[in-house]
N, C-alpha and C positions, 0 to 999 in steps of 0.2 A: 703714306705707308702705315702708320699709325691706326686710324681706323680700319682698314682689312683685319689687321695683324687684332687687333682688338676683339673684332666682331670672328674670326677664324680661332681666337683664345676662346673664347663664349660658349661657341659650337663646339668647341670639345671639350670644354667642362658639360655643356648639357649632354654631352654620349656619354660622359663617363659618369654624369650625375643617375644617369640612366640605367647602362650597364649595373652600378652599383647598387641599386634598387632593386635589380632582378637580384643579383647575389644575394642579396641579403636577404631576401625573400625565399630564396633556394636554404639559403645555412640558417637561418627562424628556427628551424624544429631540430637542428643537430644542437643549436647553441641551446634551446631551451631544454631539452635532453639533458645533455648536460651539468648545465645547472642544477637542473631535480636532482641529477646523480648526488650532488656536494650539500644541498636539502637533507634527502635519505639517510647519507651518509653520518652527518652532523645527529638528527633523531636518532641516530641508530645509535650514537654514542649518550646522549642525555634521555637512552630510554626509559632506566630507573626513576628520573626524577620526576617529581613533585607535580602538578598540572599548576599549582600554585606557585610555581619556579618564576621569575623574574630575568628578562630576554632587551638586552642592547644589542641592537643592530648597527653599526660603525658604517657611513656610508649606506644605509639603508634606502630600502625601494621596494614596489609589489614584483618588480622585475619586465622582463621581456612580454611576459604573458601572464604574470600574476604568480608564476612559480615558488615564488617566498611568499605567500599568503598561508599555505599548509604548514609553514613555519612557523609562524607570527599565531594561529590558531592549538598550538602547544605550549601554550604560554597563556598567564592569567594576566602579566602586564607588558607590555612592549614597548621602548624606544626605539624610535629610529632614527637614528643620529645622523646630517647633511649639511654639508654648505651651501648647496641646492633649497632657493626657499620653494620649488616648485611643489605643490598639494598633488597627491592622488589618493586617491576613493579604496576602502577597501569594503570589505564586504559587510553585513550586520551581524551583530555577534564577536566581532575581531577588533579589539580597542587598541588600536595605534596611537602614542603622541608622536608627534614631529617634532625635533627640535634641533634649531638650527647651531651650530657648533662644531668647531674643528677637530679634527681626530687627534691629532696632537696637542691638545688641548682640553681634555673632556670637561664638562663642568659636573661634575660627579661624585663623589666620596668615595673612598677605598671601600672596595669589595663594595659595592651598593646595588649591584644587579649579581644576579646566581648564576647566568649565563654571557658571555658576549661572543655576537659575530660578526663576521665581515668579509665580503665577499669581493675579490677584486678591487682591491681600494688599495693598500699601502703602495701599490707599484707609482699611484697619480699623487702621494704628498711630495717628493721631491727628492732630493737627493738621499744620500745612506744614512746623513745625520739625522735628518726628518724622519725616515721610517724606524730608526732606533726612537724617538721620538712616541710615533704612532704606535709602536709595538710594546712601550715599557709601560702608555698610559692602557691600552685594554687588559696587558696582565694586573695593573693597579685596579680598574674597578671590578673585575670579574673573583668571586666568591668562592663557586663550584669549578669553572673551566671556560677556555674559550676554543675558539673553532675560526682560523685564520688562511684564507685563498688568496692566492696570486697566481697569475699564467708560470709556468715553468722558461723560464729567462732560455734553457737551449732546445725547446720544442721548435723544431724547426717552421713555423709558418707564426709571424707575430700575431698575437690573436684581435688587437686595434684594426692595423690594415689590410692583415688577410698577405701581407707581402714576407715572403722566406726571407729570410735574417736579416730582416729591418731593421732591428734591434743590435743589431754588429755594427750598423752603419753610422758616419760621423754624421754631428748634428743637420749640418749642410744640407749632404743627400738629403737626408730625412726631409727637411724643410719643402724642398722640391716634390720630393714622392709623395706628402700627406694628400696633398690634393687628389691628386689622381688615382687614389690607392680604393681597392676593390671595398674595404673594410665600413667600419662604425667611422671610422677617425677621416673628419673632412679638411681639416686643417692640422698644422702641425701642436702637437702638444708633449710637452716631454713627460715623457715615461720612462721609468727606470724597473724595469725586470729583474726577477731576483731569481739569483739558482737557490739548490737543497741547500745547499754548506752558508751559504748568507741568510736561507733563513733559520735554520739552525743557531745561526749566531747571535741570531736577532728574538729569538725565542728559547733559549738553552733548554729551558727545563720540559719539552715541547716534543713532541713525535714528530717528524717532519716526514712524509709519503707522496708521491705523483699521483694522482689520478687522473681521469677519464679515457681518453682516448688511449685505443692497446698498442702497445709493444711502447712508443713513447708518449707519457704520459704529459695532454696538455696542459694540468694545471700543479699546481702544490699544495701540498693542504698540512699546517701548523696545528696542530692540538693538544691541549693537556689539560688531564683533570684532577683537580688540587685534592678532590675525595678520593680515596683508595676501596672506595666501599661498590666501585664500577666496576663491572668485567663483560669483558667487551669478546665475544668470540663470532667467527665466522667461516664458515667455509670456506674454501678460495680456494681457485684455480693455480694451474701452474708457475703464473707468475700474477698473482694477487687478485685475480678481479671474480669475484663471484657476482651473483645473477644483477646485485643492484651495486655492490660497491667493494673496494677491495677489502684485502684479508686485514684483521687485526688480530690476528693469532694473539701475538705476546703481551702480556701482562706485566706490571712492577714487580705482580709476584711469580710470575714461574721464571727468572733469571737464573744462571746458575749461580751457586753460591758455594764459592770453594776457599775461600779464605783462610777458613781453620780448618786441622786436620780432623777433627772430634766429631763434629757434630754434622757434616752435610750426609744426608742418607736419601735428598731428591735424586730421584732416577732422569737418566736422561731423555726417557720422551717427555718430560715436564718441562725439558730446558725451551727456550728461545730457536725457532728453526722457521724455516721457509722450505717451501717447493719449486725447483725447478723443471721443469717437464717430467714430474713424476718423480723425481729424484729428494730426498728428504735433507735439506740442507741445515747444518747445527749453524745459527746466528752465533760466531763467537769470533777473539779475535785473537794473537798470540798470546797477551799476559793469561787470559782465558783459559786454556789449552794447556798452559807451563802449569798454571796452577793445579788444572785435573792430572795431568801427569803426576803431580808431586801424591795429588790423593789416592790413586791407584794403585801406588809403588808403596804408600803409607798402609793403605787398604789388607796387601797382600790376596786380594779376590781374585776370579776366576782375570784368566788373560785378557785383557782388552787391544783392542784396535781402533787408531785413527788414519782413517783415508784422507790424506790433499788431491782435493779433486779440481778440476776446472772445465771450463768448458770442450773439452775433447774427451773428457769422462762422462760426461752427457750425454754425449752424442753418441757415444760407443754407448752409452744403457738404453739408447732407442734401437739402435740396432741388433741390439742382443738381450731379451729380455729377463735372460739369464743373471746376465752383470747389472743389468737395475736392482735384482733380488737381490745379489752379494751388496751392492751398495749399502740399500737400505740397511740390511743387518749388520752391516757394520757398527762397531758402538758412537762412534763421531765419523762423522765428516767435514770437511772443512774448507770454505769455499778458496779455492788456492786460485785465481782468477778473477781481475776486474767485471768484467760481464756479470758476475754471479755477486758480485759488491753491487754493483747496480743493480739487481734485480732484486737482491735484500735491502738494497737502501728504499726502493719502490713498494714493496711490503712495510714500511714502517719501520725498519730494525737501524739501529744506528751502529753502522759498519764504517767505519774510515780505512783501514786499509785489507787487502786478504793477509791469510795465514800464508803465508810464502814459504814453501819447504827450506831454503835456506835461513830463514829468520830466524823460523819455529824452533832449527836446532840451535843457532846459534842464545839464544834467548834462552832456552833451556839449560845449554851447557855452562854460560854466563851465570845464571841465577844459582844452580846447583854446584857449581863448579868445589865449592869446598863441602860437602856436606857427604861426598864419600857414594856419589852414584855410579854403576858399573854399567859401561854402554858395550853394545856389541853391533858392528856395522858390517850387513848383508848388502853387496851390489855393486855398481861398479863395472858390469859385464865386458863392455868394450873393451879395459885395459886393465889388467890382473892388477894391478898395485895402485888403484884408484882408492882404495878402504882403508891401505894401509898411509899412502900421503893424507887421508883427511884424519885420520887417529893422530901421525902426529902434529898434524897441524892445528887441531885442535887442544892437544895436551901442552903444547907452545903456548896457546893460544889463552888458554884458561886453565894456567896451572889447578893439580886437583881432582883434575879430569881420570877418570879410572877404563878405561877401556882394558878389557878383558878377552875380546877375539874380534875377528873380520876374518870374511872369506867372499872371495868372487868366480863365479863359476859362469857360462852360460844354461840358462835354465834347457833349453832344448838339447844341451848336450847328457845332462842328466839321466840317470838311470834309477830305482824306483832303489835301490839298495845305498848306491850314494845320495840320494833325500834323507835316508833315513840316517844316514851319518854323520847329515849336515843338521840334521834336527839333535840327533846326540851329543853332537860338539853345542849348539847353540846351550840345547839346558846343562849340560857341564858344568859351562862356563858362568852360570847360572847369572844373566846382568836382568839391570833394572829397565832399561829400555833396550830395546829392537829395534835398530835403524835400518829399515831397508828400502834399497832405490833400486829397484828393478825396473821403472818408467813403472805409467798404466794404460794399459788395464791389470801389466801381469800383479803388480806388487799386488794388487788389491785382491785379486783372486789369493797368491800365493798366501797372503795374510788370512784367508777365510777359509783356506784348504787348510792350513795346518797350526791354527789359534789352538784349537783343543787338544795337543800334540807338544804343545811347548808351555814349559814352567818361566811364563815371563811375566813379569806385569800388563806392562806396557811396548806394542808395536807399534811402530810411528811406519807407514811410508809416505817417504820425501819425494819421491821421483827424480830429477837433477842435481836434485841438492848436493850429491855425492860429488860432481862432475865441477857445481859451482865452487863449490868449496876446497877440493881437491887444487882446483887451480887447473883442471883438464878442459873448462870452459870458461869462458870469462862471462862476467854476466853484464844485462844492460842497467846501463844507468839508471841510477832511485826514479828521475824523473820518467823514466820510461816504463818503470814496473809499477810505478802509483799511476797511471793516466791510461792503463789498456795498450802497453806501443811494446809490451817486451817480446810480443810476437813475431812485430818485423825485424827484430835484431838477432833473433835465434835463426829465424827464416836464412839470413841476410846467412849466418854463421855454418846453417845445415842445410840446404837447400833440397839437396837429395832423399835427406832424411825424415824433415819436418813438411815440404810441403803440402801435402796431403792434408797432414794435421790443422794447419791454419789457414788452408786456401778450398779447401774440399768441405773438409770438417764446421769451418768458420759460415761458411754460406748455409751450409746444413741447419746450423744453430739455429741462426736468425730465421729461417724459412720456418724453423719449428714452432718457433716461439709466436711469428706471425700466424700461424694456422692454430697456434693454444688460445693467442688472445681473440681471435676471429672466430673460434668457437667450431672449428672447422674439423676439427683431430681433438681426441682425449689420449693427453698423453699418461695421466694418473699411473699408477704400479699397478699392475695387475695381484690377483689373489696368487698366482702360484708361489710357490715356495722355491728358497734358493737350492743348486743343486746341492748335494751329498758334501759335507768335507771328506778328503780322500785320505785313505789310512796309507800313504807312505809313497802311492805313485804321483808323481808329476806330472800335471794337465800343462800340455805345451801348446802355449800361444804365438 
């Protein structure tokens, strides 16, 4: 039995040694593709420098097809650093040393090359300790910056064996599956894949962004440049990927900068933002936000407005190209949805959690809370005394608190005489901020209809906030509203109300987003202009 069972093992490793020959021969030019992209990209970042620059390559090689050769030729000296004593050839003209040496281990002097790269490597030194390891010694030799790739740990297909969440699986499986697996990997070898947030941790001072492949991005890419004297700008598409590589809008220096009240006079298209299908997203995050609030109310300038937007605000500004215009002109927007945290974390912006309408006020009211702010809370439509339970539950709440009016009406019951009373009572009462939770689209309209009409500083709309806060809804758990999952819980709560919004609207998203990165649809803003603000009637939505 032995021998069949042998020579029947044999015969199917040569079909799959086979099969896997074809594959690989098939995914050659996606993988080498690729690669150039994180090439490109890297050049595009050390364009300023020197031709005389000095270039450690950690893990180095000519590559699949020689792809890192046009790299190695922007550079006056080049190592390539391997455990691998295997030689290759490179071209005339192109002076590579080899040298044999572990990456957690460089044999090197601080700061002794002006660039270091590596490509694919930290995932094969071994476990978290090792890659802290690998990752503390290329910030040690590197001068100017370095430029650090690994496959992205939850892109769904592992990029070794070509098998879907290979990488989830216990060692065991693995063991079993290396062989047979479509991929590079013929046998088993542990690899340990890293998400953003671990490499982030593992690079602090570091941009961490996804690229290649659209909508999820297969690899990660680590970079920082110790000179400030770089500026990096690019075009980019809806969600980050122009013609050769994604966006790197932001800079060290166009952050906002709102810490003291004197001196910040940067406008806010300087600040940090992304694009979502055309929609102009402000990179910021609550303390962010609290702080321009305190500047605007200090300010005493024309009215401003901040939209919390998420993914169902999106998708309504595809649908209406109208409410894209209001968007944009709004003075903030603010990504109030996981999807949109993902999608700035994949442009480069380092966003951990959204602006959550209930945070934002809470965090507000907290910080301010003795300093003598007058708040006036519009919404609440469902139940007339929703405005009034969160005035006191917040004056409870954060002794201090000045609340000066609330009122809750239905906007379509509205008559163009009662707006205009409701605007009179609002500047009255004259407060520092505008809380209004009308949901959106309307609040964002309402705020862009009638900004110039009202003596306020600052309009915030919350959307639910009123509701969560109030205690008229309960909200979902921290864990649910940091990880993308508060949608099933409100679903779960309004079914009749919200489905549409996360089951219609949600497929919408992604479909858009697939046909933005597939190049298939532009979804950019258009030139028109937003409509008229209206002088006292109410557009009912």
């Amino acid at each position: 039995m032995r021998g069949p069972t042998r020579a029947a093992k044999e015969r199917s490793m040569e079909v799959v040694s086979g099969l896997r020959d074809r594959f690989l021969h098939w995914a050659r030019p996606l993988h080498r593709k690729l690669r150039r992209q994180k090439v490109e990209l890297f050049l595009r970042i050390v364009r300023d420098s020197s031709m005389e620059d000095t270039l450690l390559d950690v893990g180095g090689g000519p590559g699949i097809d020689g792809e890192f050769l046009g790299l190695y030729s922007s550079f006056s000296r080049v190592v390539a650093v391997n455990l691998d004593t295997q030689q290759f050839q490179v071209p005339t003209g192109i002076h590579v040393k080899k040298v044999k040496a572990d990456g957690c281990d460089l044999p090197f002097e601080s700061e002794s090359f002006d660039w270091v790269f590596s490509n694919a490597v930290i995932e094969h030194v071994g476990n978290f300790k090792k890659q802290k390891q690998f990752a503390d010694e290329i910030r040690r030799v590197a001068a100017k910056g370095y430029f650090v790739t690994t496959p992205n740990k939850f892109f769904p297909l592992e990029p070794h064996t070509f098998l879907p969440f290979y990488q989830f699986l216990p060692t065991r499986i693995q063991r079993r599956l290396a062989p047979y697996s479509p991929g590079y990997l013929k046998q088993y070898e542990e690899i340990n894949l890293l998400s953003a947030k671990q490499m982030q941790e593992l690079f602090p001072e570091a941009r961490v962004m996804s690229v290649g492949l659209p909508v999820f991005g297969n690899s990660l890419v680590a970079w920082h440049l110790k000179s400030q004297n770089h500026n990096i700008n690019a075009k980019g598409s809806a969600i980050g990927f122009p013609s050769a590589c994604p966006s790197l809008r932001s800079s060290p220096e166009n952050k906002i900068h709102v810490a003291t009240k004197t001196c910040n006079k940067k406008r806010l298209e300087d600040a940090p933002h992304f694009g979502v299908l055309g929609v102009r997203i402000n990179a910021v995050q609550v303390p962010d936000v609290v702080a321009l609030m305190e500047q605007w109310i200090y300010d005493r300038g024309p009215c401003r407005s901040i939209a919390a937007t998420s993914m169902n605000g999106i998708v309504e500004a595809q649908h209406d190209p109208s409410f894209k215009e209001i968007l944009n002109a709004t003075d903030l927007v603010v990504p109030d949805g996981m999807p949109l945290i993902w999608l700035g974390r994949r442009q480069g912006h380092r966003l951990s959690r959204r602006v959550y309408g209930p945070d934002l006020m809470l965090a507000f009211c907290e910080k301010t809370s003795g300093q003598g702010y007058r708040h006036f809370f519009y919404g609440g439509e469902r139940e007339p005394d929703v405005p009034e339970r969160l005035a006191e539950i917040l004056k409870i709440r954060f002794p201090g608190t000045q609340v000066v009016g609330t009122y809750s009406r239905r906007l379509s019951s509205l008559t163009s005489e009662e707006d205009d009373e409701i605007l009179a009572m609002i500047s009255c009462a004259a407060p520092d901020v505008l809380w209004v939770g009308l949901g959106e689209p309307r609040q964002v309209r309402w705020m862009h209809e009638h900004k110039d009409r009202l003596r306020v500083p600052v309009i915030v709309g919350v959307g639910a906030a009123f509701d969560m806060l109030s205690g008229r809804r309960k909200q979902a758990p921290r864990w649910m509203r940091e990880h993308g999952l508060e949608w099933s819980f409100r679903l779960l709560q309004e079914p009749r109300r919200l489905w549409r919004r996360y089951l219609v609207y949600g497929t919408q998203f992604i479909a858009y987003l697939a046909l933005e990165s597939l190049r298939l649809k532009n979804f950019q803003a258009s030139g028109a202009q937003p409509p008229n603000r209206m002088s006292g009637k109410q557009v009912r939505t």
